[in-house]
N, CA, C and O atoms as CSV, one atom per row, in Angstrom:
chain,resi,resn,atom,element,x,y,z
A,1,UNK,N,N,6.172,6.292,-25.292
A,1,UNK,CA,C,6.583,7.301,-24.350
A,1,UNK,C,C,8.079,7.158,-24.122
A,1,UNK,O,O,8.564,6.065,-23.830
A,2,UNK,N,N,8.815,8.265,-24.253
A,2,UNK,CA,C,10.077,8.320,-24.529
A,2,UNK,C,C,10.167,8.594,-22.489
A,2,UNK,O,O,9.386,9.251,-21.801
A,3,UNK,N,N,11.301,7.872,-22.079
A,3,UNK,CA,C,11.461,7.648,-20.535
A,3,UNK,C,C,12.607,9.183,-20.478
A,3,UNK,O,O,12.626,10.107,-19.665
A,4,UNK,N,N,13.141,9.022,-21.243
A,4,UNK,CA,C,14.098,10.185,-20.710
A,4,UNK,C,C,13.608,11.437,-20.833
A,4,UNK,O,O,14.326,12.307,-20.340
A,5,UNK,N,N,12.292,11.904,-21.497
A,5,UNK,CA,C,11.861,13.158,-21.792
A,5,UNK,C,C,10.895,13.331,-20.474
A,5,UNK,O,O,10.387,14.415,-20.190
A,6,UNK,N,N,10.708,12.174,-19.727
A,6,UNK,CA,C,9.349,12.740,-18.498
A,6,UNK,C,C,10.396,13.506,-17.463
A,6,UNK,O,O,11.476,13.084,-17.048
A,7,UNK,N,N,9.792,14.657,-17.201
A,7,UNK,CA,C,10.155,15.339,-16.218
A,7,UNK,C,C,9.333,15.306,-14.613
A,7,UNK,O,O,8.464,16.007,-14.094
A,8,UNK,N,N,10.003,14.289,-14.249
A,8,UNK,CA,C,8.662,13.688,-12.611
A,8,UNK,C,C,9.107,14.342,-11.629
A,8,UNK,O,O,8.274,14.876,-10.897
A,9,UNK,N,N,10.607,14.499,-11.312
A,9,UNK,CA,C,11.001,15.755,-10.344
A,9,UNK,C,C,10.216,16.713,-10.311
A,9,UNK,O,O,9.992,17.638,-11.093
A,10,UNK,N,N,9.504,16.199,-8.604
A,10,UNK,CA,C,8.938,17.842,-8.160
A,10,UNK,C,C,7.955,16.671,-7.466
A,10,UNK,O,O,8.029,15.451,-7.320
A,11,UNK,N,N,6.652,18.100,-6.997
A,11,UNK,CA,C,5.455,17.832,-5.745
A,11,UNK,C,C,4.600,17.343,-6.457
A,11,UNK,O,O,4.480,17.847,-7.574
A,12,UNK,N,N,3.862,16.402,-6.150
A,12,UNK,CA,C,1.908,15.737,-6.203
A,12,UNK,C,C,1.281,15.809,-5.513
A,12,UNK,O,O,1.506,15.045,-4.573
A,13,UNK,N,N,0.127,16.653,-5.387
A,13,UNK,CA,C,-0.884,16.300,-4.466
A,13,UNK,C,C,-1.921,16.683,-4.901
A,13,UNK,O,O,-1.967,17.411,-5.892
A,14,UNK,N,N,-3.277,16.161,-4.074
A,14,UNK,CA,C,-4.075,16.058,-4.147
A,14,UNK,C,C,-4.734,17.545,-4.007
A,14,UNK,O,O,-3.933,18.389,-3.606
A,15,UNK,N,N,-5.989,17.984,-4.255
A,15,UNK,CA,C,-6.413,19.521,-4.122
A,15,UNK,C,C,-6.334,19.904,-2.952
A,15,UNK,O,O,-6.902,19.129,-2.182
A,16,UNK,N,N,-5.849,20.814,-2.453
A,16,UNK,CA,C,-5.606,21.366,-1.211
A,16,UNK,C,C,-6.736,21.259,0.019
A,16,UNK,O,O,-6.252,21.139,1.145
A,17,UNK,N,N,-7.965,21.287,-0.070
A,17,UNK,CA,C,-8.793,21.072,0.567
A,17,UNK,C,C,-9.063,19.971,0.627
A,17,UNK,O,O,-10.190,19.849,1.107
A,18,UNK,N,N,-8.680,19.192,0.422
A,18,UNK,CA,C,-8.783,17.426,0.086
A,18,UNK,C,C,-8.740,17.033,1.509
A,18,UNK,O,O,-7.569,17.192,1.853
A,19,UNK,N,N,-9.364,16.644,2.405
A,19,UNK,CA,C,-8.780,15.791,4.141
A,19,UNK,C,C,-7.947,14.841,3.805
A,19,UNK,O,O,-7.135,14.602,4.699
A,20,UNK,N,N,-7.814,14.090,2.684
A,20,UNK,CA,C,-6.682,13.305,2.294
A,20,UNK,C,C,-5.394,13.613,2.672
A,20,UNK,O,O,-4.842,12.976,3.568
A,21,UNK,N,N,-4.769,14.660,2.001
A,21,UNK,CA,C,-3.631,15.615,2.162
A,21,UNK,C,C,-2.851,14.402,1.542
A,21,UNK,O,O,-2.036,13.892,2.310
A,22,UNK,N,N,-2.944,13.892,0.390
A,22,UNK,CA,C,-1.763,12.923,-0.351
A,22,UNK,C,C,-1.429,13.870,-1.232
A,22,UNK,O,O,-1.980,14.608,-2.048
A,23,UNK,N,N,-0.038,13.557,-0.700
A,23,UNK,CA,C,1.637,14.709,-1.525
A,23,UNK,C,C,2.794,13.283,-1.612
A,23,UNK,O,O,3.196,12.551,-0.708
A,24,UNK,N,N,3.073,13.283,-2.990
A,24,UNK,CA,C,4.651,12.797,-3.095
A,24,UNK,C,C,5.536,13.605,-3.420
A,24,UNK,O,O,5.048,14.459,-4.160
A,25,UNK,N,N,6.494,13.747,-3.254
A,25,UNK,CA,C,7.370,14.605,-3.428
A,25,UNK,C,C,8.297,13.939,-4.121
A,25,UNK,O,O,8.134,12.770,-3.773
A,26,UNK,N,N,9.462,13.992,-5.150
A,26,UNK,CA,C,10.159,13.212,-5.823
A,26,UNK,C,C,11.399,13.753,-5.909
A,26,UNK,O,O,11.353,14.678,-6.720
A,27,UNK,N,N,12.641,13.595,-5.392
A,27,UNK,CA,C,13.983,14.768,-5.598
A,27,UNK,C,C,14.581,14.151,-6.160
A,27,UNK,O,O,14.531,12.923,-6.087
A,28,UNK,N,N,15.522,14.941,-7.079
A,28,UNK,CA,C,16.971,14.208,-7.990
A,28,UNK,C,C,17.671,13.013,-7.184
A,28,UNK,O,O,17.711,11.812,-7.451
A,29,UNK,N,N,18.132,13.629,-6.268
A,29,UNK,CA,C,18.995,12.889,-5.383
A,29,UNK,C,C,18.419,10.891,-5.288
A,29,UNK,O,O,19.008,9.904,-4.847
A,30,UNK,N,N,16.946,11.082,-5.987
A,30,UNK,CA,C,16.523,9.160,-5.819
A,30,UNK,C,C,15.770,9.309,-3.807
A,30,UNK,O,O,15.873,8.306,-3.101
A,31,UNK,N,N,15.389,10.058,-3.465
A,31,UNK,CA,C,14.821,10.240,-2.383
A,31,UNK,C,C,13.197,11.110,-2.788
A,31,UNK,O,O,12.751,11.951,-3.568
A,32,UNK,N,N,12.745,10.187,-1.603
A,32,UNK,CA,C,11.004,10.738,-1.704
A,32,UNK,C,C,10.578,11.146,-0.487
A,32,UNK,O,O,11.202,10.870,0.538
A,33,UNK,N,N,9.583,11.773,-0.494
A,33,UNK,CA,C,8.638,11.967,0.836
A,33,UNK,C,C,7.375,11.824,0.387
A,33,UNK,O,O,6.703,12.482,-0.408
A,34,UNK,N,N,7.137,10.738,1.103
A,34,UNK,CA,C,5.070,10.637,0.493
A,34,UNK,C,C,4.059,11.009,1.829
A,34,UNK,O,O,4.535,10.863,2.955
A,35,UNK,N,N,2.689,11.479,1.673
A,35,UNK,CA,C,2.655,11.196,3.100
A,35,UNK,C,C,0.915,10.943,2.516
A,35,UNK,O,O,0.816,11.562,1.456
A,36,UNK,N,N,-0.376,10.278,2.856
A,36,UNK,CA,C,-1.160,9.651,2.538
A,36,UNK,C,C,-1.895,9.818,4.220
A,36,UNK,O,O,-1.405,9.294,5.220
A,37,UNK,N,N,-3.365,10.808,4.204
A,37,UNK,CA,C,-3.904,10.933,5.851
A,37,UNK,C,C,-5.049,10.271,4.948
A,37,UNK,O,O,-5.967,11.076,5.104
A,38,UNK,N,N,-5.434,9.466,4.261
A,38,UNK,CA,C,-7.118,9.459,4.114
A,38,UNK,C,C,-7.639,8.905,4.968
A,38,UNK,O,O,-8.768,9.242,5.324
A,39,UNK,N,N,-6.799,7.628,5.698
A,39,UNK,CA,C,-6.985,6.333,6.515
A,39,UNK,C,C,-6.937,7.481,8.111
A,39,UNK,O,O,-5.765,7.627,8.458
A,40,UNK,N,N,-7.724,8.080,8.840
A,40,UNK,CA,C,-6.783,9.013,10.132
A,40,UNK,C,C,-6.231,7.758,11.137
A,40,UNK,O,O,-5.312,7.895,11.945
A,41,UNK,N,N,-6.939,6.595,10.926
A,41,UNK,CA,C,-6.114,5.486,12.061
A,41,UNK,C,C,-5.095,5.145,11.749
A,41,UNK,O,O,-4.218,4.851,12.561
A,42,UNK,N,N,-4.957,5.101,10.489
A,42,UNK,CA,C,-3.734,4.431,9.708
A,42,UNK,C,C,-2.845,5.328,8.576
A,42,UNK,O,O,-2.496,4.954,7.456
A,43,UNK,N,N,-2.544,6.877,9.352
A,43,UNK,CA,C,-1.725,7.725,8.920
A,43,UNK,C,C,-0.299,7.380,8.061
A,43,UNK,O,O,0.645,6.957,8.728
A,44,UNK,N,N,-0.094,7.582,6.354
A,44,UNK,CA,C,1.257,7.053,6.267
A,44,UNK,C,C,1.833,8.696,6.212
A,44,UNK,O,O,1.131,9.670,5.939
A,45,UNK,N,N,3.228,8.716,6.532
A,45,UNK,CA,C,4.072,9.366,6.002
A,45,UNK,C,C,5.541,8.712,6.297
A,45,UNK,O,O,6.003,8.405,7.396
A,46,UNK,N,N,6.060,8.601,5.186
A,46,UNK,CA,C,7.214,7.871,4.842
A,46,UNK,C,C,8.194,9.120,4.035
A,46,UNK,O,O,7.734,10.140,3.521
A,47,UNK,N,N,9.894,8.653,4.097
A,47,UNK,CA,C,10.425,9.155,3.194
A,47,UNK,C,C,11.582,7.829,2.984
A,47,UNK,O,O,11.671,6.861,3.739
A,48,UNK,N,N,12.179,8.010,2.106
A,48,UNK,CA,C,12.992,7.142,1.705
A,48,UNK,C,C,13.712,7.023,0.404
A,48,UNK,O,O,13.625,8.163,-0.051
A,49,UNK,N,N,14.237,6.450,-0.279
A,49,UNK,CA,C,14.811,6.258,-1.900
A,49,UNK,C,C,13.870,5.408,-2.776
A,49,UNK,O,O,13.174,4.535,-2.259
A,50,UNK,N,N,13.838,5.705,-4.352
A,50,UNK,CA,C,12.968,6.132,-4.914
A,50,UNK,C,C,13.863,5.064,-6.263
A,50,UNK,O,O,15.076,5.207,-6.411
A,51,UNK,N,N,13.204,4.226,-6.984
A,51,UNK,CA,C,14.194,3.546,-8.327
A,51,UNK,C,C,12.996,3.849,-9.371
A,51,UNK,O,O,11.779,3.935,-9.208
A,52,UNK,N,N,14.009,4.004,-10.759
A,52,UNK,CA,C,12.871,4.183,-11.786
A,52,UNK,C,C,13.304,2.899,-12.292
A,52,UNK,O,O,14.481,2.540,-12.246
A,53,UNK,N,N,12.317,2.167,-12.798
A,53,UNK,CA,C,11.725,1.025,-13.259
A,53,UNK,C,C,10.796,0.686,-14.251
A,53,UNK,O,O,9.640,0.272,-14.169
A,54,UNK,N,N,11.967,1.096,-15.786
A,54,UNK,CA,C,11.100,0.898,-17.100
A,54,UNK,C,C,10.817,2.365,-16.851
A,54,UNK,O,O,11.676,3.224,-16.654
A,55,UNK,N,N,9.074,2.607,-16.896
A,55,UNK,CA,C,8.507,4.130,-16.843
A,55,UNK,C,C,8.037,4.317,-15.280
A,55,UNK,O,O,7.642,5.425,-14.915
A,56,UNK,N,N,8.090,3.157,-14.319
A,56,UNK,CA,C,7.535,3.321,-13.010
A,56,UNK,C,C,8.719,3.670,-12.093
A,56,UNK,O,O,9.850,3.191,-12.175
A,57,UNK,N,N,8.238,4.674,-11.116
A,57,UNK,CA,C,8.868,4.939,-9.912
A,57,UNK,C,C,8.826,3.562,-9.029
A,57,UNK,O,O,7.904,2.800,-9.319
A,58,UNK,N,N,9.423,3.288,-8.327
A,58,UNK,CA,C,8.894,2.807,-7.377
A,58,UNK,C,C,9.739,3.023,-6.036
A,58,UNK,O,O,10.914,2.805,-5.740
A,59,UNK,N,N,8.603,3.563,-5.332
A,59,UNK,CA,C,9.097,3.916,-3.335
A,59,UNK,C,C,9.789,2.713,-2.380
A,59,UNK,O,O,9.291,1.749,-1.798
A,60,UNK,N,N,10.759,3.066,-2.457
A,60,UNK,CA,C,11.442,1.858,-1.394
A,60,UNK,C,C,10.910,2.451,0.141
A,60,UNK,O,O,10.668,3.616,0.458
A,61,UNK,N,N,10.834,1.348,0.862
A,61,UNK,CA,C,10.634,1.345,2.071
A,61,UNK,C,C,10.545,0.145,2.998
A,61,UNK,O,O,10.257,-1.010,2.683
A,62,UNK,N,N,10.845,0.628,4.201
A,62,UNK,CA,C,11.507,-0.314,5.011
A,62,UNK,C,C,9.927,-1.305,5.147
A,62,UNK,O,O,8.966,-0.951,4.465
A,63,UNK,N,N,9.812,-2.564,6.103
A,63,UNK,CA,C,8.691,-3.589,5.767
A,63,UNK,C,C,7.683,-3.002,6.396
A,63,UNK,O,O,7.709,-3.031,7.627
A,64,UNK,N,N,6.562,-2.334,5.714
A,64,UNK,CA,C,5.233,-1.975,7.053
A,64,UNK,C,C,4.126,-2.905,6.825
A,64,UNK,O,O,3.958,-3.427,5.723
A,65,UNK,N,N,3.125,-3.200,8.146
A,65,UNK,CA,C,2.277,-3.914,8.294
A,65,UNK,C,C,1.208,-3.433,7.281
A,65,UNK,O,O,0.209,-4.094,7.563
A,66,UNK,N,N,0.983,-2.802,6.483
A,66,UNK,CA,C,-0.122,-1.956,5.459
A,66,UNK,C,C,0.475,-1.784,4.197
A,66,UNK,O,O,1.671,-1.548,4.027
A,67,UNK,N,N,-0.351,-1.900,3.335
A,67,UNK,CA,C,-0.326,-1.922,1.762
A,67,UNK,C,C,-0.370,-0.148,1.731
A,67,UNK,O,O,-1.173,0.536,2.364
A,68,UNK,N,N,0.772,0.389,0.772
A,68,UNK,CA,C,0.818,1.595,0.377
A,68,UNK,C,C,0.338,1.474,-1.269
A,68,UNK,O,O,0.015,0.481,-1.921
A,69,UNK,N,N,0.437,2.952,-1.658
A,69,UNK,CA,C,0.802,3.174,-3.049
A,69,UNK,C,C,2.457,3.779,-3.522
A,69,UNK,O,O,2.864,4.932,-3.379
A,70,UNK,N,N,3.095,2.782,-4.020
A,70,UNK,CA,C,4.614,2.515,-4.066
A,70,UNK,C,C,4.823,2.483,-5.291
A,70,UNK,O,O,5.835,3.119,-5.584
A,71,UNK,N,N,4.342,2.048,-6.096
A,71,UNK,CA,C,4.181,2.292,-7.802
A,71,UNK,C,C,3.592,3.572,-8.585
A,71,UNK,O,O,2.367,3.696,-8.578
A,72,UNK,N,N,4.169,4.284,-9.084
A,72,UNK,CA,C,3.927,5.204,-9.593
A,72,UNK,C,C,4.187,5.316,-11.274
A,72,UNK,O,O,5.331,4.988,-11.589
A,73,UNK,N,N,3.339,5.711,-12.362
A,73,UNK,CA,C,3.243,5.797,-13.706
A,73,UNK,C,C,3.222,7.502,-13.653
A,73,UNK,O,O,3.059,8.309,-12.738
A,74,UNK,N,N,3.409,7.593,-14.744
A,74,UNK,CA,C,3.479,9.421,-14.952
A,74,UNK,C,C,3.039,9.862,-16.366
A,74,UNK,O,O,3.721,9.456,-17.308
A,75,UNK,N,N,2.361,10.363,-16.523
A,75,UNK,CA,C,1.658,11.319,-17.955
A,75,UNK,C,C,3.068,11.743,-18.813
A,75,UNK,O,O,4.009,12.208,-18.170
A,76,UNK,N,N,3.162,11.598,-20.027
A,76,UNK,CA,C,4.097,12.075,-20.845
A,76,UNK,C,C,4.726,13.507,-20.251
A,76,UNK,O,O,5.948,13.660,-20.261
A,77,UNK,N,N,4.109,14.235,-19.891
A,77,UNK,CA,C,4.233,15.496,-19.599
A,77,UNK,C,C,4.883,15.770,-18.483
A,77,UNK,O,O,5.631,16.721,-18.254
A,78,UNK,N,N,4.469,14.629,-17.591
A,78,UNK,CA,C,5.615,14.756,-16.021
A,78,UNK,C,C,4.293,15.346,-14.956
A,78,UNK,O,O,4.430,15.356,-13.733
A,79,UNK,N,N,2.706,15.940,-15.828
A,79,UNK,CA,C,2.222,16.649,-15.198
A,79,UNK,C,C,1.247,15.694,-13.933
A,79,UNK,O,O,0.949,16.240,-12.871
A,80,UNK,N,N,0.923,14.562,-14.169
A,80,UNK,CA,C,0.426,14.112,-13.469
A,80,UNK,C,C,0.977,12.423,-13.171
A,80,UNK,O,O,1.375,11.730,-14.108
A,81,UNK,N,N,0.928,11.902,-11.723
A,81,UNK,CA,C,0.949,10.410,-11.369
A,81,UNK,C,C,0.099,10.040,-10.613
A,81,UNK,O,O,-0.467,10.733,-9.768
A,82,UNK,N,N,-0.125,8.582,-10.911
A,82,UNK,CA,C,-0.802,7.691,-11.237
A,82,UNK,C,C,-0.518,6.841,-10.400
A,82,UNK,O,O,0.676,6.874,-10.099
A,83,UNK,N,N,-1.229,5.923,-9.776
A,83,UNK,CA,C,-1.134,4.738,-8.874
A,83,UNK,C,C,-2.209,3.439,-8.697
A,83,UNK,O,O,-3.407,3.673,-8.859
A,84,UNK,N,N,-1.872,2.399,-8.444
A,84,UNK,CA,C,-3.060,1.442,-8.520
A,84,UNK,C,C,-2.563,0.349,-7.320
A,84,UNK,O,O,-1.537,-0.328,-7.264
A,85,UNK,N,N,-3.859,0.466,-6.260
A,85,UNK,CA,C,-2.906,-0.438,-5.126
A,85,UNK,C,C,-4.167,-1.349,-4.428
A,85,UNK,O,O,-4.806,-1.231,-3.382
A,86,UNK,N,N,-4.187,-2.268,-5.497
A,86,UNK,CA,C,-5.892,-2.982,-5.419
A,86,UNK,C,C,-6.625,-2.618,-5.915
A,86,UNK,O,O,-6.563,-2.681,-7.143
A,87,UNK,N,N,-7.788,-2.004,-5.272
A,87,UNK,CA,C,-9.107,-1.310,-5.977
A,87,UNK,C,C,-9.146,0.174,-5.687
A,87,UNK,O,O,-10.175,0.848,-5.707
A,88,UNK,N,N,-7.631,0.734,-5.350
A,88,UNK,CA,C,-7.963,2.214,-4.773
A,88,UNK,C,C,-6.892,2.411,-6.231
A,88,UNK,O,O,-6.145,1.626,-6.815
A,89,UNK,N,N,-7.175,3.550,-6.404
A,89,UNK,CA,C,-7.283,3.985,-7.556
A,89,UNK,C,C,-6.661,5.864,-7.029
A,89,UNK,O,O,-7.513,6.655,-6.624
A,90,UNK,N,N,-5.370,6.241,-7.114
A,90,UNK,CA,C,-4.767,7.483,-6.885
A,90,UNK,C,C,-4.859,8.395,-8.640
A,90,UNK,O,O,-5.003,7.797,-9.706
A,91,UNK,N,N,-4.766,9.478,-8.528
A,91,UNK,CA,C,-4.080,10.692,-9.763
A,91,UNK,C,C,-3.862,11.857,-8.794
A,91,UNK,O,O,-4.741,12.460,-8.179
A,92,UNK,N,N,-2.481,12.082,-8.761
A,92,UNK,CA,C,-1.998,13.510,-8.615
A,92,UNK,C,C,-1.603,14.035,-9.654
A,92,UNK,O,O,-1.122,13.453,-10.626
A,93,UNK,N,N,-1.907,15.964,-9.417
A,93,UNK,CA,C,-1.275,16.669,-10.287
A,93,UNK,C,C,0.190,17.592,-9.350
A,93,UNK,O,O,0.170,17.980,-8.182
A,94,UNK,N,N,1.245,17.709,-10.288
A,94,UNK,CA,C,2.323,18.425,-10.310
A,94,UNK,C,C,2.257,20.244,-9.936
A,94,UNK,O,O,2.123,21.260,-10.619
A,95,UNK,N,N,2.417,19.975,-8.621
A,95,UNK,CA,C,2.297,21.509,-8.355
A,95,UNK,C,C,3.321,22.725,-9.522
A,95,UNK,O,O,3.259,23.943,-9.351
């Protein structure tokens, strides 16, 4: 997988009717907005700067008491990402 041909700029989320409501958002600028409701006690939404690493994104953020999904892989295509954060297991598609 050629790194400079993925096109990851842009929205992820989950199907719209999802109660989840997990969206990353990815901008040029190296800034993100993620936001993750599956947990309703333990609501994330974060934004912050964003490093690519090899073929992985990864979400900077300041220290929180809870394990996110901060690692991100991406389909050749840019069309879908990927996450693994223990035994939870994410795929978004690219609006």
């Amino acid at each position: 997988m050629n790194k400079a041909k993925i096109d990851f700029i842009g929205t992820y989320c989950v199907w719209e009717n999802d109660p989840a409501q997990i969206k990353l958002t990815l901008n040029e600028n190296h800034t993100y907005a993620y936001q993750d409701f599956s947990n309703p006690q333990q609501k994330i939404d974060l934004t912050g700067p964003w490093e690519l690493r090899g073929l992985i994104i990864e979400l900077k953020h300041a220290k929180l008491p809870y394990n996110f999904h901060h690692k991100w892989r991406f389909s050749e295509e840019g069309k879908v990402a990927k996450s693994r954060n223990g035994m939870s297991f994410y795929g978004l598609c690219k609006l």
